[in-house]
TIKEFI-479050 format. One record per residue (C-alpha): y negated, z, x; residue in one letter. Coordinates in nm, 4 decimals, padded with zeros to 6 digits. Layout:
N
<node y="Y" z="Z" x="X" res="A"/>
...
//
This chain:
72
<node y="00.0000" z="00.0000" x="00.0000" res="X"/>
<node y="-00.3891" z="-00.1212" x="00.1506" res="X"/>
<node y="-00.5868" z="00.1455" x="00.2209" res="X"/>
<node y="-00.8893" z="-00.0326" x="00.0966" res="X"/>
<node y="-00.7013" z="-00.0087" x="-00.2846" res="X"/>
<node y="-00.9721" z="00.2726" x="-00.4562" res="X"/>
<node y="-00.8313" z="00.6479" x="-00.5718" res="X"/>
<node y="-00.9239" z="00.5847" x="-00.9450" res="X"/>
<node y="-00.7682" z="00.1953" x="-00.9430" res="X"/>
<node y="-00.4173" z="00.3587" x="-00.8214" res="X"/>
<node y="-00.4307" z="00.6294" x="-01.0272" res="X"/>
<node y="-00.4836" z="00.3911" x="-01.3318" res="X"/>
<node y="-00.1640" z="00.1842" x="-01.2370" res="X"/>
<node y="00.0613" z="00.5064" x="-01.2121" res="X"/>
<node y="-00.0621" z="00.6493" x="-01.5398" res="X"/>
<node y="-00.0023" z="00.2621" x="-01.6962" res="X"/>
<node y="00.3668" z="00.2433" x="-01.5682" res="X"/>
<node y="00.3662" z="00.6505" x="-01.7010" res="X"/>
<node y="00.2796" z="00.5502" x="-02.0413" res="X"/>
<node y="00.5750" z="00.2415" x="-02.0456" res="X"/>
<node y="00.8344" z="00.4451" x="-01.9114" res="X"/>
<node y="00.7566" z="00.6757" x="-02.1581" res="X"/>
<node y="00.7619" z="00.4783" x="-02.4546" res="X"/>
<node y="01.0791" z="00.3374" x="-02.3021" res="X"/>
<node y="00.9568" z="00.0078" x="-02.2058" res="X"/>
<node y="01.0752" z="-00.0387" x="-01.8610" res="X"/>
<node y="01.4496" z="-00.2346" x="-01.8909" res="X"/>
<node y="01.7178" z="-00.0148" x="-01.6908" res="X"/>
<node y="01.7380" z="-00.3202" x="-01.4098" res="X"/>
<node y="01.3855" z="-00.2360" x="-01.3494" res="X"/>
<node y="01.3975" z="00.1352" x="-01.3331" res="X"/>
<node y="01.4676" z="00.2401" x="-00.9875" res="X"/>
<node y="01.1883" z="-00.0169" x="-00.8441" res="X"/>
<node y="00.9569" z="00.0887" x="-01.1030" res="X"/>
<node y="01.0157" z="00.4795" x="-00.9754" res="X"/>
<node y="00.9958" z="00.3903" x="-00.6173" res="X"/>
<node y="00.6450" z="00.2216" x="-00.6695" res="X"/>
<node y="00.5333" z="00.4816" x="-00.8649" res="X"/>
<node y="00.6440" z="00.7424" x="-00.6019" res="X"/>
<node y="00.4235" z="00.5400" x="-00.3264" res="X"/>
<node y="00.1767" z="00.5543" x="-00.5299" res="X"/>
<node y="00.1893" z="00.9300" x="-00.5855" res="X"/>
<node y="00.2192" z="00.9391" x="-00.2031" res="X"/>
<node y="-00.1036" z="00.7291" x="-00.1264" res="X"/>
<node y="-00.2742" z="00.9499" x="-00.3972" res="X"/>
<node y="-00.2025" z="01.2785" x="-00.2239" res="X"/>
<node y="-00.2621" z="01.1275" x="00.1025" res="X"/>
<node y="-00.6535" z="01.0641" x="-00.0184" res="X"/>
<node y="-00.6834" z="01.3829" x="-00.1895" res="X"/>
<node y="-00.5791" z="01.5750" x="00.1453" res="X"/>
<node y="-00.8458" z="01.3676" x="00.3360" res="X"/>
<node y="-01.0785" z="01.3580" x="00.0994" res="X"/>
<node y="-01.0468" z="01.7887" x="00.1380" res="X"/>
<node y="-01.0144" z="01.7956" x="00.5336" res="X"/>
<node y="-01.3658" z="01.5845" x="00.5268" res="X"/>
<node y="-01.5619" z="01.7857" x="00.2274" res="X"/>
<node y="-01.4279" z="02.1533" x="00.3944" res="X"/>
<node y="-01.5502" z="02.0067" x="00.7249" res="X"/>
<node y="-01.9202" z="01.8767" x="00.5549" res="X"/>
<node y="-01.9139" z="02.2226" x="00.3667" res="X"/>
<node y="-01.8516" z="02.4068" x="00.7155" res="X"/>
<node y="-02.1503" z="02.2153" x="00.9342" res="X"/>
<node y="-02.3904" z="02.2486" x="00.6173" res="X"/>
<node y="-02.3057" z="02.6710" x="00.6004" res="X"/>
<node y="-02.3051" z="02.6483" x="00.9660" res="X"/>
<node y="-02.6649" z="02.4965" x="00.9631" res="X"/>
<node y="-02.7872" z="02.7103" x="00.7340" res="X"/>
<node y="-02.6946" z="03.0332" x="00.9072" res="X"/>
<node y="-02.8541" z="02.8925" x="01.2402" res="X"/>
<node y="-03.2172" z="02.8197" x="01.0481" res="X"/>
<node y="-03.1856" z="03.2079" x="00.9562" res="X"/>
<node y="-03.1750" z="03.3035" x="01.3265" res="X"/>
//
């Protein structure tokens, strides 16, 4: 799976495939591929939300940081 591909467009396509395997839509010879994409997309998903918490946690710490040195 690109990188480039956005969060909310992923997220979309796993909740689509969601939806059709829950009304029973996907045929049984498409099953196990239809799992297996929708666990790489669960992986890429996760993936983003870790980084996007590493980098915001990091932002967070330099903006506290900055703040406590203008106090000095």
């Amino acid at each position: 799976m690109k990188k480039a591909r956005q969060y909310s467009e992923v997220l979309k396509e796993l909740e689509d495939t969601l939806e059709r395997m829950n009304r029973g839509e996907v045929p049984i010879d498409e099953l196990e591929e239809t799992v297996k994409q929708a666990a790489e997309k669960i992986r890429y998903l996760r993936s983003v939300l870790r980084s996007t918490q590493t980098t915001v946690t990091k932002i967070l710490k330099e903006v506290e940081e900055e703040s406590l040195e203008e106090n000095r």
